[in-house]
C-alpha positions in Angstrom: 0.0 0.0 0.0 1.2 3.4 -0.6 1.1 7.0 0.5 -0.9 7.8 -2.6 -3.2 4.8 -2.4 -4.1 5.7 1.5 -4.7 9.5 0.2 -7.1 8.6 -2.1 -9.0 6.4 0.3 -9.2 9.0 3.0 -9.7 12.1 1.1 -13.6 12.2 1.2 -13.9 11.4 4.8 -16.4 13.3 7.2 -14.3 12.9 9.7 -11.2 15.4 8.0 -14.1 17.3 6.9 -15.6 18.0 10.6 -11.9 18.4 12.5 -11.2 21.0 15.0 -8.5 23.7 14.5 -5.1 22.1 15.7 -2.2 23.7 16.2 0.5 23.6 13.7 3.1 21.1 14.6 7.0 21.0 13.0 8.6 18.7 11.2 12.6 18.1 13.3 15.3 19.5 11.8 17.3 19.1 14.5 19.5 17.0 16.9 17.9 16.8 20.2 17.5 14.5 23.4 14.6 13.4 25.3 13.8 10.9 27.9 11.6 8.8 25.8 10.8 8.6 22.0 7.5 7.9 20.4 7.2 6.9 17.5 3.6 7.3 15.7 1.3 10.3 16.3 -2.2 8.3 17.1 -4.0 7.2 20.2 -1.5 4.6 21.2 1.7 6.7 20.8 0.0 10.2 22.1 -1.8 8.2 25.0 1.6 6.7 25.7 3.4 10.9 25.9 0.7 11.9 28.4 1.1 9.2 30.8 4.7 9.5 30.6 5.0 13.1 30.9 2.6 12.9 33.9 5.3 10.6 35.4 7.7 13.7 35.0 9.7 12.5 31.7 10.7 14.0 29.0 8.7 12.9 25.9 9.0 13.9 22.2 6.7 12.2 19.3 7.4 11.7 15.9 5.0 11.5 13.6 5.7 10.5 10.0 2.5 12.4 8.5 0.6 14.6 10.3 -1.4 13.2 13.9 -4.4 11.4 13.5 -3.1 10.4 9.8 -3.5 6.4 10.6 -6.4 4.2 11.5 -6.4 6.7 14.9 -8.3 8.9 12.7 -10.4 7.8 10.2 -12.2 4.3 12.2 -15.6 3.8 13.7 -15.4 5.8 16.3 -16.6 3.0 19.1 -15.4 2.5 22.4 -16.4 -0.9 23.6 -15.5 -3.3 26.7 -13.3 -5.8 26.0 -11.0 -7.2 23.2 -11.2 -7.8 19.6 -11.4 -11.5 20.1 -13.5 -13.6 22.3 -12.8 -13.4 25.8 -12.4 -17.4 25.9 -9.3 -16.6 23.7 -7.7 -15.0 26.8 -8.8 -17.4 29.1 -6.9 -20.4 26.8 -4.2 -17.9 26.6 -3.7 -17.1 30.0 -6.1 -18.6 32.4 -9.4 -17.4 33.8 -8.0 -15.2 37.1 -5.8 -13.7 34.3 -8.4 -13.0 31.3 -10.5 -11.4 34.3 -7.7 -8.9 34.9 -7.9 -8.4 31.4 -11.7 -7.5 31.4 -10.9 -5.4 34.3 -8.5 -3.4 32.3 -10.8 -3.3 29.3 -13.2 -1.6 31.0 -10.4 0.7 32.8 -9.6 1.7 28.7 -13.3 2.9 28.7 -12.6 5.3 31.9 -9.4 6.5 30.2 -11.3 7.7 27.4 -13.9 9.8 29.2 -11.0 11.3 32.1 -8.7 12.3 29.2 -11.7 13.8 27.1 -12.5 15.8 30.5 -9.1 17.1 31.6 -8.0 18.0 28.5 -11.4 19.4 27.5 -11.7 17.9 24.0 -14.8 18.7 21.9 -15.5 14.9 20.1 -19.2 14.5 20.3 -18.8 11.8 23.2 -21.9 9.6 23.9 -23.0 6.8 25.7 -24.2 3.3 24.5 -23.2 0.6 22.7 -25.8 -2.4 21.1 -24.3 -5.8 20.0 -26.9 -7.2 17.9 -27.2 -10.5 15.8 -28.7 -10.8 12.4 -30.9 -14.2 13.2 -32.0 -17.3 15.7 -28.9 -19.3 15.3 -26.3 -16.7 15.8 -29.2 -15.1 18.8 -28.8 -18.2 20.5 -24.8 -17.9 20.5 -24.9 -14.4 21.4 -27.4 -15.2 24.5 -25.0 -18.0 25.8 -21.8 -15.6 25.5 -23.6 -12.8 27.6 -25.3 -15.2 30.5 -21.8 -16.5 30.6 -19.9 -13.3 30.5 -23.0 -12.0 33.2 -22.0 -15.4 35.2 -18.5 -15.0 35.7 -17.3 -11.6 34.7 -20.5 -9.7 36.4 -21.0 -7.8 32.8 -24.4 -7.7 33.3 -23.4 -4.6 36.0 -22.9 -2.7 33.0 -25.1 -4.2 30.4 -28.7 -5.7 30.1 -29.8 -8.5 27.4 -33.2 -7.6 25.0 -35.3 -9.9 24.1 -36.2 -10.7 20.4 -39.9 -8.8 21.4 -37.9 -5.8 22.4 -35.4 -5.7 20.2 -37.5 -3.1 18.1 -37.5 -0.6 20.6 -33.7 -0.2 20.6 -33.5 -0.4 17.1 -35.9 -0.1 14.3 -34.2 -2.4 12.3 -35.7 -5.5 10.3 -31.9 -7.5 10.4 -31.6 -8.2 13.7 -33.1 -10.2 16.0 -32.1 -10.6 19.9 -29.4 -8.2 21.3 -27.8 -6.7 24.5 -27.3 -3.3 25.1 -24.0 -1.8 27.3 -24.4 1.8 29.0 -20.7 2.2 29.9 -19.6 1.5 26.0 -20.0 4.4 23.5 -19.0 6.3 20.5 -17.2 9.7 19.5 -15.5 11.6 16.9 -12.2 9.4 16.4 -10.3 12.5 14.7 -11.4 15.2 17.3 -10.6 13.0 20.1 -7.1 12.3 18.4 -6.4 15.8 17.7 -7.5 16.7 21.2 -4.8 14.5 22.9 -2.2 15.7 20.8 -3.5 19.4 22.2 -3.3 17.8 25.7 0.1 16.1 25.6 1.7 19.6 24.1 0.2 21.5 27.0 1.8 19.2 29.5 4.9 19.4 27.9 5.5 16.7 25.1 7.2 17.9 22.1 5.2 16.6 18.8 6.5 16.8 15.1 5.2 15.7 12.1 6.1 15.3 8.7 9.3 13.6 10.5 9.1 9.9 9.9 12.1 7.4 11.4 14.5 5.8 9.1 17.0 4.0 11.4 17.3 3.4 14.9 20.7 2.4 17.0 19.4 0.2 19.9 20.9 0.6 23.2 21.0 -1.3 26.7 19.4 0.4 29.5 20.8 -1.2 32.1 24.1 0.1 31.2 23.0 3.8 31.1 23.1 4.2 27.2 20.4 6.0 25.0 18.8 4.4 21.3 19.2 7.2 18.6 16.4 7.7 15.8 17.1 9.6 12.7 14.4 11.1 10.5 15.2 12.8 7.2 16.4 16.2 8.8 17.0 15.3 12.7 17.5 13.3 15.4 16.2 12.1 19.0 18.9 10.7 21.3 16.3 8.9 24.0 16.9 6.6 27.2 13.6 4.5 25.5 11.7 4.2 22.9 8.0 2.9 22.2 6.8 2.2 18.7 3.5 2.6 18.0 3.1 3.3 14.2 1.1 -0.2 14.2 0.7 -1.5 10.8 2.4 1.7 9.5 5.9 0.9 10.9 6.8 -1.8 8.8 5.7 0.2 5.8 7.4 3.6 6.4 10.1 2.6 8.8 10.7 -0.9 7.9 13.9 -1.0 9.6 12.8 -0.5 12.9 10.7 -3.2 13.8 10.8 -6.6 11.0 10.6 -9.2 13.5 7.0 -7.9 14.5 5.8 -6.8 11.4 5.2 -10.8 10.4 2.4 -10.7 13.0 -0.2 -8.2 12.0 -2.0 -8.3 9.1 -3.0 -4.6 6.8 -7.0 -5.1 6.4 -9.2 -2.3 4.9 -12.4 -1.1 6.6 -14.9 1.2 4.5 -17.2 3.8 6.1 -20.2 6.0 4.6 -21.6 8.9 6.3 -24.9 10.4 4.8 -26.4 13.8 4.5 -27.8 15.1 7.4 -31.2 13.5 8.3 -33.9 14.1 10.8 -33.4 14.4 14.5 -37.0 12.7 14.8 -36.2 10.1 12.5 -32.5 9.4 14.0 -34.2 9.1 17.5 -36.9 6.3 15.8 -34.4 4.7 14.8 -31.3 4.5 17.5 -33.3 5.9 20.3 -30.5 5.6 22.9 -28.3 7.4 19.9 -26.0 4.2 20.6 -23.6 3.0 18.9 -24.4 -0.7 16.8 -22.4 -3.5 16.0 -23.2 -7.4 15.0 -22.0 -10.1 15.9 -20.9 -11.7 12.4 -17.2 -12.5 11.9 -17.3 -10.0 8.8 -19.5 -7.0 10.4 -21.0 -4.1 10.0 -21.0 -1.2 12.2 -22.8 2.2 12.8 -23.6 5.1 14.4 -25.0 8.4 14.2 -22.8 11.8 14.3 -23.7 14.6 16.6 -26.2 16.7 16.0 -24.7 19.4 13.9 -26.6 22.6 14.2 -30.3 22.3 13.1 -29.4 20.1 10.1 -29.5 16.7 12.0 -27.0 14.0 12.6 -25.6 11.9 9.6 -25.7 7.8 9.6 -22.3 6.8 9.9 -21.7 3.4 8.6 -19.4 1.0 8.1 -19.3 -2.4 6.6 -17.3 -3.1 3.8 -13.5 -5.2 4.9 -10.7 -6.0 2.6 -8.1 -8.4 2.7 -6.5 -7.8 -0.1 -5.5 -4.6 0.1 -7.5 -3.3 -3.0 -10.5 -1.1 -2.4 -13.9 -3.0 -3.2 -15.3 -1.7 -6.9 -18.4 0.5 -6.6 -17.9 1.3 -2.6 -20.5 3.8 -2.5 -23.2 1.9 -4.0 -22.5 -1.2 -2.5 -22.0 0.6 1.5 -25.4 2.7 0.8 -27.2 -1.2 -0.2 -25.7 -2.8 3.1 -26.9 0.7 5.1 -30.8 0.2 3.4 -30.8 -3.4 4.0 -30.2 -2.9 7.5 -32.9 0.5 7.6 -34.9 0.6 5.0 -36.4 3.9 5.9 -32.3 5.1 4.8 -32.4 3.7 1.0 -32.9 6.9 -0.8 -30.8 8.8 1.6 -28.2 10.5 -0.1 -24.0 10.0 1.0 -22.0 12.5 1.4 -18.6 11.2 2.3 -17.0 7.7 1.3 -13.7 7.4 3.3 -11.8 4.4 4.3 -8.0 2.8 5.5 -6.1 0.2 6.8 -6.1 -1.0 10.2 -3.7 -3.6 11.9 -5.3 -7.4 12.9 -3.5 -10.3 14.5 -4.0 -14.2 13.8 -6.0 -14.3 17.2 -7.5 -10.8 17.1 -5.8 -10.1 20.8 -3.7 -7.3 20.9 0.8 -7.8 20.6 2.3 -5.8 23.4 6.0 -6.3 24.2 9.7 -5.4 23.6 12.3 -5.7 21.5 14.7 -5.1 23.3 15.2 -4.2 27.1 14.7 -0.4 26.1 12.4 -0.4 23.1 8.7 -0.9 23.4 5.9 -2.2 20.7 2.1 -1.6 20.7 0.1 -3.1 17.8 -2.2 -5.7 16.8 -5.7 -3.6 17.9 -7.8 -5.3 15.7 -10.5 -2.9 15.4 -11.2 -2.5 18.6 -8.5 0.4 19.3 -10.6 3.7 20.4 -10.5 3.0 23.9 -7.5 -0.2 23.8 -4.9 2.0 22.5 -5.4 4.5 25.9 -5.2 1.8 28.1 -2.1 0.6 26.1 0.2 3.9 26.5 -0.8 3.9 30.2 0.7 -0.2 30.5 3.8 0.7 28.6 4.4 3.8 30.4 3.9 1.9 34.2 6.4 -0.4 32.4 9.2 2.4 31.9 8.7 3.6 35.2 9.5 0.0 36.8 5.9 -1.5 36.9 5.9 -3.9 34.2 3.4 -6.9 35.6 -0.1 -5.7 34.1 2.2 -4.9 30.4 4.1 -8.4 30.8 0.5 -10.1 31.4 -0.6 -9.2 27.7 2.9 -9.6 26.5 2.6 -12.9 27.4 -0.2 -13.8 25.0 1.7 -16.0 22.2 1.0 -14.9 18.5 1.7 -16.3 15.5 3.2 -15.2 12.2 0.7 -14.8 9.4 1.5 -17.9 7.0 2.7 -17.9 4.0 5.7 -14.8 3.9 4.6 -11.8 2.3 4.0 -12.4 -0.9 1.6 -15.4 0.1 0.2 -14.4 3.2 -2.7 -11.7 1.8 -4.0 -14.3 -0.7 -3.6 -17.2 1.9 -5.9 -14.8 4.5 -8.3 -13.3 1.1 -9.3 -17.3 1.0 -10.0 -17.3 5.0 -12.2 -14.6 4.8 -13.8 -16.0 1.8 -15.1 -18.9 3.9 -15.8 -16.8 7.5 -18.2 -14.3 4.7 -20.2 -17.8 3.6 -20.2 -18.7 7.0 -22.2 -15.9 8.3 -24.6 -15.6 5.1 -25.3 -19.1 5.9 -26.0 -18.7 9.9 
C-alpha cells in the first residue's frame, strides 16, 4: 500500500471534513534528546506521551505524517469493553483469574477515554451506549449463551442488560436483527477530534510533537548500562533513554527498519465507512433511540452510528461495513455501503452520502492485541484489531507503568503468544483473502 493509495482512500472522509482547529506542529530538523521517544502520532503513541510526561519524563513524538493520519483517525469511532477477540481466547491464553484482569483493564480503557476527554477538554461528540446485535435465531442463541456467561462470571451484566427478540424493536428499528444486549458504559465519539485533542493535551503538558518527520534508522541501546537508542528522520534526530513504537501497521511500511521481526504478526485489512447527508433528528431518534452505537456479531461485520447533532441540520448515519483483505479497495464502494446501510434500515435507501472514506487497520491471527519489547529499552504496541478507540489508551498507560519500573499488568498481555501470518509476504494476503472468503459464507449461511 502506498502513500498515494491511503490518500485517495481517506480524502472524502467526514471525519477530515468536521476536525477541530489544531495547532500547527514542525517537522525536526534538528539533533535533540529526550527521555523517551515515540514513535507514531495516534491514540497509542500520544496516549503513551501523556502518561509519561505525567510521570515527570521527557517525551518527544514523531510522527511520520501529520497526527491522527492512521487508522487513529479515520475508524468507527466506538469504544467498547473488551477485546477484539472472544474473551475465551484470553482465558486459553492465560487462564481465567488472568483474562478477568484483562476484562478489568478493558473496562479501565473505557474510563481513560472519558477522564482524558474531560481534563483535557476535548470537543468529540462523546456519547454513551453501545448495542451488540445479531442478524438471526442461530447466531441469537450464541450471542445469549456468551452474555449469560460473560454476566455469570465476569459480572458484565453490571454494565449491560440483554433484549429480548420482542424488544429488540424498541432499541433499534431495524428489520436484520433479531435478539441483542445493550452496554451503558460503551460508546462512540468523533475518532479525529478525540485524536487531535490528545495531541492538544500532551503539548500542553509538555511533550514535544513533530510531524512530517518519519524514522528511518534506529541504533538500539542497553538500558541497564545507562546508554540512550538514537532515531534519525530525514532532517534530525532524538537521542532517548527508550523508545516505544507505536506506528502499528504503518511501521513496517514507512520505517521498515525499525521493527521486522513484529511486522510478520499483524496483518493490513481495509475497513470502509459512509456517512450520509444530514437527516432528521425525529427520525434518527426512531431509529437508534439511545443514539448508541451498533455493532453485529458476524465474523465480517458491519457497524454504525449516528454523528452529533450538527446545528439544526440533524446527525448523519455513519456506517461501516465493507473489509478488505486484499489490500484493494472493493469496486463501486459507495453503491454497495449505501445497499448494506438500506438493507439494514430501509427507511435510509434513498438517503443520499455525502462522504465515502476508508484505511487500513492492523489485525493479529487471534485478534488479541501484541504488546511487548524488543529489546530491554524499546517498546511495541500493535495488533488492535478494530477494537483500538479506547485499547490504544489503556495501552500507553501499560507501557508507560512499564518504563517507570511497573511492568506486571504490560508483561500479562505480552505474554499472550502470536503467531506469524503464514505464507511470507508475498503469500500471506492471498492465503488470508481465502479465509475470509469462507468466514463471509459462513455468516450468510447462519
Amino acid at each position: 500500500m502506498s502513500a498515494a493509495t491511503e490518500l485517495k482512500l481517506t480524502q472524502n472522509s467526514y471525519y477530515a471534513a468536521s476536525a477541530n482547529e489544531q495547532p500547527i506542529y514542525s517537522k525536526l530538523e534538528s539533533n535533540i534528546e529526550a527521555d523517551i521517544c515515540v514513535v507514531g502520532g495516534g491514540f497509542a503513541g500520544l496516549s503513551a506521551a501523556i502518561e509519561l510526561a505525567d510521570r515527570g519524563y521527557s517525551v518527544v513524538v514523531l510522527e511520520a505524517k501529520h497526527i491522527g493520519w492512521g487508522a487513529s483517525g479515520r475508524n468507527g469511532g466506538q469504544i467498547i469493553a473488551g477485546l477484539a477477540c472472544e474473551q475465551d481466547v484470553i482465558e486459553k491464553a492465560l487462564g481465567y483469574d488472568a483474562a478477568k484482569k484483562v476484562w478489568g483493564m478493558s473496562l479501565e480503557a473505557l474510563d481513560l477515554v472519558r477522564e482524558r476527554i474531560k481534563r483535557f477538554d476535548i470537543d468529540c461528540d462523546l456519547s454513551d451506549g453501545f448495542l451488540g446485535v445479531s442478524v438471526n435465531a442461530k447466531k441469537g442463541a450464541y450471542l445469549r449463551s456468551w452474555y449469560e456467561d460473560m454476566a455469570k462470571r465476569y459480572h458484565y451484566d453490571t454494565d449491560a442488560q440483554w433484549i429480548e427478540p420482542k424488544d429488540l424493536r424498541s432499541w433499534i428499528d431495524s428489520p436484520r436483527y433479531f435478539n441483542g444486549y445493550f452496554d451503558k458504559r460503551s460508546g462512540h465519539l468523533h475518532p479525529l477530534n478525540y485524536c487531535l485533542g490528545l495531541a492538544k493535551g500532551a503539548s500542553r503538558i509538555g511533550v514535544r510533537v513533530f510531524q512530517n518527520s518519519a524514522v528511518t534508522a534506529m541504533q538500539h541501546a542497553n538500558v541497564s548500562n545507562n546508554e540512550s537508542a538514537y532515531l534519525q528522520t530525514s532532517a534530525g534526530s532524538v537521542k532517548a533513554k527508550f523508545v516505544v513504537l507505536a506506528g502499528n501497521m504503518y511501521l513496517p511500511e514507512i520505517s521498515p527498519k525499525l521493527a521486522p521481526g513484529i511486522a510478520k504478526r499483524i496483518m493490513p485489512v481495509g475497513t470502509y465507512i459512509i456517512a450520509t447527508e444530514p437527516i432528521a433528528p425525529s427520525l434518527a431518534s426512531k431509529l437508534i433511540p439511545t443514539n448508541s452505537a451498533v455493532c453485529d456479531t458476524n465474523f465480517v461485520l458491519d457497524y454504525f452510528r449516528f454523528s452529533a447533532n450538527i446545528k439544526a441540520s440533524g446527525p448523519r448515519m455513519i456506517y461501516g461495513g465493507r473489509v478488505s483483505y486484499s489490500a484493494l479497495t472493493p469496486p463501486n464502494l459507495t453503491q454497495n455501503m449505501q445497499a448494506r446501510m438500506a438493507e439494514t434500515f430501509p427507511q435510509l435507501k434513498d438517503t443520499k452520502v455525502d462522504f465515502t472514506w476508508g484505511g487500513f487497520v492492523d489485525i493479529t491471527m487471534n485478534r488479541a492485541p501484541d504488546f511487548g519489547r524488543i529489546s530491554p529499552n524499546v517498546y511495541y504496541l500493535q495488533g488492535f484489531s478494530g477494537h483500538g478507540v479506547a485499547l490504544t489508551g489503556l495501552a500507553g498507560k501499560l507501557v508507560a507503568e512499564a518504563i517507570a519500573g511497573q511492568a506486571e499488568r504490560l508483561d500479562l498481555l505480552a505474554s499472550i503468544k502470536h503467531h506469524d501470518f503464514p505464507g511470507g509476504k508475498l503469500l500471506r494476503t492471498p492465503a488470508l483473502v481465502l479465509g475470509m472468503l469462507w468466514y463471509q459464507l459462513r455468516d450468510k449461511l447462519g
